[in-house]
Wavefront OBJ file of the C-alpha trace (Angstrom):
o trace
v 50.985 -45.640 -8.084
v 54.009 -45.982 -5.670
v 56.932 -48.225 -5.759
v 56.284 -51.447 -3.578
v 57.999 -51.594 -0.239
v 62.032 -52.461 0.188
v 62.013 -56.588 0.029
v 65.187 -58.935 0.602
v 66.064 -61.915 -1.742
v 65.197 -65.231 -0.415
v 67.744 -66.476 -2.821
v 71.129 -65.722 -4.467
v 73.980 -66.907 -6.327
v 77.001 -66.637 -8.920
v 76.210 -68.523 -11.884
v 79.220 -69.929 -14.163
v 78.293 -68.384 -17.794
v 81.578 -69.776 -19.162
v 84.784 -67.733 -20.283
v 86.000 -67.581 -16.868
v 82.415 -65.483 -16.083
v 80.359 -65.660 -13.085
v 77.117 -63.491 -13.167
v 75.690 -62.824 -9.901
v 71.797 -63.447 -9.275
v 68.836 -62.843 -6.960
v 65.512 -63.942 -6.768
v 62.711 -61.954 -4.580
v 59.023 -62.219 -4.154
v 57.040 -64.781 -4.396
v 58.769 -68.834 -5.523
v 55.439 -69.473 -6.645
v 54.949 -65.976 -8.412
v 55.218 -65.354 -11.989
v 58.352 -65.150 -13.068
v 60.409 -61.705 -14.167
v 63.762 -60.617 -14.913
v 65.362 -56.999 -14.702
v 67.527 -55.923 -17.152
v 70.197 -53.163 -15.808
v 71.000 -50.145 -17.725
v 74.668 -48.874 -18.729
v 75.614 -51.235 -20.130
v 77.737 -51.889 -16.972
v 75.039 -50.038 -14.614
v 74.968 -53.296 -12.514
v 71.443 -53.801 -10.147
v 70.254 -52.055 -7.416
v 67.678 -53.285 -4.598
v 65.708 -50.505 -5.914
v 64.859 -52.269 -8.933
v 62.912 -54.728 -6.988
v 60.306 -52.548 -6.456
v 58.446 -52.188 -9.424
v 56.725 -55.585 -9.034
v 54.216 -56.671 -6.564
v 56.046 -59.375 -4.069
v 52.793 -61.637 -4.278
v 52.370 -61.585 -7.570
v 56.160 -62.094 -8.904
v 59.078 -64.426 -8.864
v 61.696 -61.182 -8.936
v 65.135 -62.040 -10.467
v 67.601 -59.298 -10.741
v 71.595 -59.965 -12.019
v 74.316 -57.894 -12.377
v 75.685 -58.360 -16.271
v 79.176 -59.121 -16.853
v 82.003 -57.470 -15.779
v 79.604 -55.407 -13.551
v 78.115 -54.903 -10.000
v 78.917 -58.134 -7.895
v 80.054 -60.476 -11.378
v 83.666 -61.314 -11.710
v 85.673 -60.753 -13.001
v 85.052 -56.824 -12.706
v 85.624 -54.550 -15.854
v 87.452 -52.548 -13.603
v 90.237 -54.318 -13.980
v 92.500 -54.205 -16.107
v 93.316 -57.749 -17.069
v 89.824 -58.371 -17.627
v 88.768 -59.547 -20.969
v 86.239 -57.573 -22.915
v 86.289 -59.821 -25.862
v 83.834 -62.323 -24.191
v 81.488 -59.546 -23.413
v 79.417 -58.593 -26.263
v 75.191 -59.131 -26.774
v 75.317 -62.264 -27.978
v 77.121 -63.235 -24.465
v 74.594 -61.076 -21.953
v 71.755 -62.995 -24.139
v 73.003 -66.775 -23.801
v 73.747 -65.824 -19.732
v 70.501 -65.089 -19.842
v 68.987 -68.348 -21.019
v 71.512 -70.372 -18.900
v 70.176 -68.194 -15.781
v 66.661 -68.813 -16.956
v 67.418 -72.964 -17.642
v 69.054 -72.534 -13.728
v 66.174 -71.363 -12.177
v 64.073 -73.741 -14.030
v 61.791 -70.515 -15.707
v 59.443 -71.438 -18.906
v 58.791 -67.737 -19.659
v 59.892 -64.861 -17.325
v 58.148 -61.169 -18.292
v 61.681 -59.007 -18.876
v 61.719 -55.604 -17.933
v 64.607 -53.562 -19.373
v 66.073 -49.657 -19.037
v 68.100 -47.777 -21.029
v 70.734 -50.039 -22.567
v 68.471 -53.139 -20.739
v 65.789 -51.768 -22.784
v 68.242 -52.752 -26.179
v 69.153 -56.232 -25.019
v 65.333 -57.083 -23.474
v 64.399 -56.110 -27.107
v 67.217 -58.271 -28.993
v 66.493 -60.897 -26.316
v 62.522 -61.099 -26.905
v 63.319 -60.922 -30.943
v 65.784 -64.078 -30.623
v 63.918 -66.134 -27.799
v 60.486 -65.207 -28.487
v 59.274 -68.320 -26.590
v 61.168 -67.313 -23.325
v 59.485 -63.969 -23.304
v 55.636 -63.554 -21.735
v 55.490 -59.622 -22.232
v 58.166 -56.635 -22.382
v 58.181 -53.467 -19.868
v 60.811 -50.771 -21.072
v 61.582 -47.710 -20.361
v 64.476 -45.308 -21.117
v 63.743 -46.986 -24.262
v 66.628 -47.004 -26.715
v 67.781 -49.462 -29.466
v 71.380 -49.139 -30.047
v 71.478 -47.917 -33.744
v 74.688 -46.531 -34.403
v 72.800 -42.650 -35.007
v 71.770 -43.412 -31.584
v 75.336 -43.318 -30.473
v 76.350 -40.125 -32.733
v 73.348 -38.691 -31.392
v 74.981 -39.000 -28.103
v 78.549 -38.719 -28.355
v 78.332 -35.870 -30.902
v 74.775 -34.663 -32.096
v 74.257 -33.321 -28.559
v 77.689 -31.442 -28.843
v 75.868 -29.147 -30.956
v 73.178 -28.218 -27.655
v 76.294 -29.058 -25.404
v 79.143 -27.043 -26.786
v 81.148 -26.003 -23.452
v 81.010 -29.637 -22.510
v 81.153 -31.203 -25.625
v 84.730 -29.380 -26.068
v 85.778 -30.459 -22.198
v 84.938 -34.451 -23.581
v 87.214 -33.550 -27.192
v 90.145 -32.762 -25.048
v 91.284 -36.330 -24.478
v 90.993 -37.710 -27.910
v 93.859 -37.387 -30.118
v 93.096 -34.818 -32.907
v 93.211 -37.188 -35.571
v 90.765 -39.467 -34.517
v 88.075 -36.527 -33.144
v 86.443 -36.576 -36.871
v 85.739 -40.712 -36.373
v 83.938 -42.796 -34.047
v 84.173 -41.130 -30.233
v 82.725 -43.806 -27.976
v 85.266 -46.352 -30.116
v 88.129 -43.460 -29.340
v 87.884 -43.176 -25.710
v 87.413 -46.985 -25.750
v 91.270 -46.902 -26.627
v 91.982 -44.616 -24.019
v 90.401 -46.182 -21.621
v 92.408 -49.705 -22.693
v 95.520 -47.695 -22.359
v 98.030 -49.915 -20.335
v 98.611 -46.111 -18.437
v 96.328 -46.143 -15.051
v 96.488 -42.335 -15.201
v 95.006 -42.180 -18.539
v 92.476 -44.629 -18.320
v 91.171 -42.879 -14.642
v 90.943 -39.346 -17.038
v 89.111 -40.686 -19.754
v 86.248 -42.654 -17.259
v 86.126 -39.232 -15.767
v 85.771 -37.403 -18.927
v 83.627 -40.235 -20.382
v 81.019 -39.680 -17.019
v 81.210 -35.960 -16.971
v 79.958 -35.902 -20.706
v 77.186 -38.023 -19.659
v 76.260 -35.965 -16.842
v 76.412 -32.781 -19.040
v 73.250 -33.885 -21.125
v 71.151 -34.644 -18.250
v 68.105 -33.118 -19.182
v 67.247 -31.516 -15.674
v 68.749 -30.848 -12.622
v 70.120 -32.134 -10.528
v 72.915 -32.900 -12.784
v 75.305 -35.145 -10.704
v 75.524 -38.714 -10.594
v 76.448 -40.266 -7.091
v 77.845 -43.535 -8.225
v 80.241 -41.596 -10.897
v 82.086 -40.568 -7.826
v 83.451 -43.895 -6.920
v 86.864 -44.182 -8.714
v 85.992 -48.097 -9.618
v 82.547 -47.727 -10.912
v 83.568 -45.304 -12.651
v 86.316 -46.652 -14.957
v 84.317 -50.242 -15.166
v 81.157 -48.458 -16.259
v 82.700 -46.212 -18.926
v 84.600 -48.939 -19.688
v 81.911 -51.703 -20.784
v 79.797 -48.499 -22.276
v 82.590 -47.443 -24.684
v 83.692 -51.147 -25.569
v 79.746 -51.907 -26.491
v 79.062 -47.965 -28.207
v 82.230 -48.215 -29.928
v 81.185 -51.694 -31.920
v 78.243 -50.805 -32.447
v 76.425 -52.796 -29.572
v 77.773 -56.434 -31.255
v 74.832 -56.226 -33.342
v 76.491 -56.659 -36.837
v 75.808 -55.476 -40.428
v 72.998 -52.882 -41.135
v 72.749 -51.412 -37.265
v 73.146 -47.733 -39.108
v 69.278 -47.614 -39.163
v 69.034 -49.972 -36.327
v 68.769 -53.831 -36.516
v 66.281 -53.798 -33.237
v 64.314 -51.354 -34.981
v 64.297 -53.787 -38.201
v 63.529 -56.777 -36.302
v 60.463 -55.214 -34.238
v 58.156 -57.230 -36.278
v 59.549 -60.771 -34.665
v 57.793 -59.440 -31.281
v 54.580 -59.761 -32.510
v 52.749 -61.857 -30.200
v 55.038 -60.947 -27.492
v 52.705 -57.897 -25.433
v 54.885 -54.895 -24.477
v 54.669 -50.807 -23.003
v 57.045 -48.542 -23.166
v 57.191 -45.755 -20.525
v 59.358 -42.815 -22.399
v 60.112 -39.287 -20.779
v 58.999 -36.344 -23.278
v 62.634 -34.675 -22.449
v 64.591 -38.283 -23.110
v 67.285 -37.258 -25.803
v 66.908 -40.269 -27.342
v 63.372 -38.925 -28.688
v 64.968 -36.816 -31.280
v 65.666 -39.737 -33.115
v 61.846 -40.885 -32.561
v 63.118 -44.002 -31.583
v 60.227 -45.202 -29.191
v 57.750 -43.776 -31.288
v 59.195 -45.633 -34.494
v 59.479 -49.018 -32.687
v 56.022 -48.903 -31.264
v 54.609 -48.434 -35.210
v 56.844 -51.256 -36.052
v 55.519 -53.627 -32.892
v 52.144 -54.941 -33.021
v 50.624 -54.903 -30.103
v 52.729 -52.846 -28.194
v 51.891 -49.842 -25.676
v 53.757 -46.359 -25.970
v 53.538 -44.240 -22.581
v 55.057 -40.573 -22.645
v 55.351 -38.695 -19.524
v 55.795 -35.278 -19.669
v 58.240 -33.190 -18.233
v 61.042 -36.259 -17.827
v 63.881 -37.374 -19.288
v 66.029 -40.508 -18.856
v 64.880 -41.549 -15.436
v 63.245 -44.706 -14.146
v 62.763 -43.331 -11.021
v 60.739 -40.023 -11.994
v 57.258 -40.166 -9.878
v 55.378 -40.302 -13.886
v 57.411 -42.792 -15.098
v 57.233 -45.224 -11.864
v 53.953 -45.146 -12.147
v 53.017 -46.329 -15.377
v 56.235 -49.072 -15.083
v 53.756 -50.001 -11.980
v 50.774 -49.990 -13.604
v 52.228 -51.992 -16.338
v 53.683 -55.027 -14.165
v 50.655 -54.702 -12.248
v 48.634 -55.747 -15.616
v 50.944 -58.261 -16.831
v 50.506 -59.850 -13.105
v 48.336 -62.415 -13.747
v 49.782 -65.128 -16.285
v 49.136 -65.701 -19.460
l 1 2 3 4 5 6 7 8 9 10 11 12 13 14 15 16 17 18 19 20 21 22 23 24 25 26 27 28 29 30 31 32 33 34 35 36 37 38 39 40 41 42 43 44 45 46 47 48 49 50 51 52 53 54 55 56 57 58 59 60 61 62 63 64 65 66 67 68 69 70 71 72 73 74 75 76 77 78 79 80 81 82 83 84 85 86 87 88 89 90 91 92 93 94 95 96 97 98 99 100 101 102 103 104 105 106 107 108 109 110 111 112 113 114 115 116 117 118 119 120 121 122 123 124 125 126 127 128 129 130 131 132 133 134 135 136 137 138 139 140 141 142 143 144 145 146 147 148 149 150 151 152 153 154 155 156 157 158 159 160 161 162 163 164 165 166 167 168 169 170 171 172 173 174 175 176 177 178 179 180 181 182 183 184 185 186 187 188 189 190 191 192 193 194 195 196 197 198 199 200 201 202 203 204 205 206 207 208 209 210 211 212 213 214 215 216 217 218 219 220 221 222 223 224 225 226 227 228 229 230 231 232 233 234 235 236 237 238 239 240 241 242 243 244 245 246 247 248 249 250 251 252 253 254 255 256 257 258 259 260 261 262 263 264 265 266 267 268 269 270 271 272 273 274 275 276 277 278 279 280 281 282 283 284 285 286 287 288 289 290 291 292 293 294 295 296 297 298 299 300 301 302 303 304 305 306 307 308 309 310 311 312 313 314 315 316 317 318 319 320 321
């Protein structure tokens, strides 16, 4: 089941979320369609008009936004002046209910990768009235052994790499929390520094790609770059903002509260986060939730198996409930 074709918005704007914030927004498809929101990766990703197709234009009201400090929001993690303090989960969730209150939205289905897997999920468990059904896929949940699991577990399957990413963090602190480490390097007030640690910070990530090609196009523009690995290490190095108890995972904890709420998950067999047994773990936990594995693929939306069964699954939640 292919993507649908390219579509334009019909509708677009930058949305004052407070704290000096301004979110940008689009809205595609059908005004009379049933409404949806995609959730970005990253976190810092920012949208892409690819993400638009994975919902039928007749069927849906489309809205896409770039979180903040990312994509076409301002002000721009990039730079430096920027304040990270008033970026946190808590803040993505209430931009999200002032978008939804803007656009005058009851319930919107929320569809969520990677990290927008994480804040769907924390979204849907604190406004379960807001949320008509979940679609997820790079499906994670932000425990902190998530984030060991990536910024050190993997060293152990990585170790050429993993010993390229060490070289920038002060030997004292290479025992402690990494992500929270190159955080502070990437804060340094030094422009030289913090370009070297994004770069480091992007070619770690790159390293555990689970199959070819192993490049990243975007990680080649200086800007994204530094803003991405920026907002990644700020929310991995505090443990996502989601307080006490996130060793074991508060998401995980909290899967009960989506009862009622109809979900699937669309995992890759080769997604790293697996060895954790994340998805499988949070679709026990989730009544009345659907777990899809594709073989073969890892962390990708955009693998042919995995697009098709995040079609199939907005093509079922199409009609309302």
């Amino acid at each position: 089941m292919p993507l649908y074709p390219e579509i334009e918005p019909y509708d677009h704007g930058m949305l004052d979320v407070g704290d000096g914030n301004h979110v940008y927004w689009e809205v595609c498809g059908n005004p009379r369609g049933k409404p949806a929101v995609m959730l970005h990766g990253g976190p810092g990703s920012g949208c892409n008009p690819g993400f638009r197709r994975y919902f039928d234009p007749a069927a849906y009201r489309i809205v896409l936004l770039d979180q903040r400090g990312c994509g076409r929001s301002t002000p721009h993690a990039s730079a430096y002046e920027t304040d990270m303090s008033v970026n946190t989960t808590a803040h993505l969730i209430a931009d999200l209910e002032l978008l939804r209150d803007h656009l005058g939205i009851g319930r919107w289905l929320v569809w969520g990768v990677s990290w927008g897997s994480v804040l769907g999920l924390r979204y849907a468990q604190t406004h379960p009235e807001a949320v008509s059904e979940l679609v997820l896929t790079g499906v994670a949940t932000a425990a902190s052994r998530e984030v060991t699991l990536l910024t050190r577990g993997l060293g152990k399957i990585f170790p050429e790499a993993f010993e390229r990413f060490l070289e920038l963090v002060p030997e004292d602190e290479r025992d402690g929390n990494l992500a929270a480490a190159y955080n502070r390097l990437i804060e340094s007030p030094d422009p030289g520094l913090r370009a070297r640690a994004a770069r480091a910070w992007t070619d770690w990530e790159t390293a555990f790609a689970p199959a070819p090609p192993r490049s990243v196009p975007r990680y080649e523009d200086p800007v994204f770059r530094l803003s991405f690995a920026r907002t990644v290490t700020h929310y991995f190095g505090n443990d996502h903002f989601l307080g006490e108890g996130n060793d074991q995972g508060v998401v995980l904890r909290d899967a009960p509260l989506l009862k009622g709420i109809p979900g699937t998950l669309v995992q890759g067999s080769l997604d790293f986060g697996n060895l954790l047994g994340t998805v499988w773990r949070l679709h026990q936990a989730w009544p009345g939730s659907e777990l899809v594995m594709i073989d073969d693929v890892g962390h990708n939306a955009g693998a042919t198996g995995v697009v098709d069964a995040l079609v199939a699954a907005t093509d079922k939640y199409a009609a309302p409930r």
